[in-house]
N, C-alpha and C positions, 0 to 999 in steps of 0.2 A: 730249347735247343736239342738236334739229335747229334750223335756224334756217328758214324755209320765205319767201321775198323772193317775194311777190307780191301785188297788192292785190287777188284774185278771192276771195273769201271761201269760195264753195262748194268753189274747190279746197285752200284750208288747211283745210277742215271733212273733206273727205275724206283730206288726207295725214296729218291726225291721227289720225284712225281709224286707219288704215292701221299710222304709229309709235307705239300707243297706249303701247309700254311706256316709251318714255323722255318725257324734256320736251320738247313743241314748242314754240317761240317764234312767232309769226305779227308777221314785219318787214314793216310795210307803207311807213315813213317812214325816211330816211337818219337821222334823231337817236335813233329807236329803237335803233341796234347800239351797244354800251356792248361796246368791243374789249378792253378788260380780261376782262368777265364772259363773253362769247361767243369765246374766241382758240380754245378746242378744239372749239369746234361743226362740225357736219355742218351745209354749206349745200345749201339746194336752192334753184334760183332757177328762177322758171314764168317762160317765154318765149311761150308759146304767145299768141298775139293781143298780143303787147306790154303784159303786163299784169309784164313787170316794171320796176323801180323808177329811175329817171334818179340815174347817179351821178357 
């Protein structure tokens, strides 16, 4: 599972292409991560233009 933290939509649209073969999650809000369900996920967090998520 990836979990991809950023709110630019066109770039979750693209990194899922990209990991089409597993599940991507697109986290855009802090109540979204459920740390039970997400503990073995692959994070990716887009920094690029501050478009990731205040924590």
């Amino acid at each position: 599972m990836f979990l991809i933290i950023t709110r630019d939509t066109m770039f979750f649209t693209a990194m899922k292409n990209i990991l089409s073969k597993g599940n991507v999650v697109h986290i855009q809000n802090e109540e979204e991560i459920d740390v039970m369900l997400h503990q073995n996920a692959f994070v990716i967090i887009d920094t690029l233009m501050n478009n990731v998520l205040s924590f």
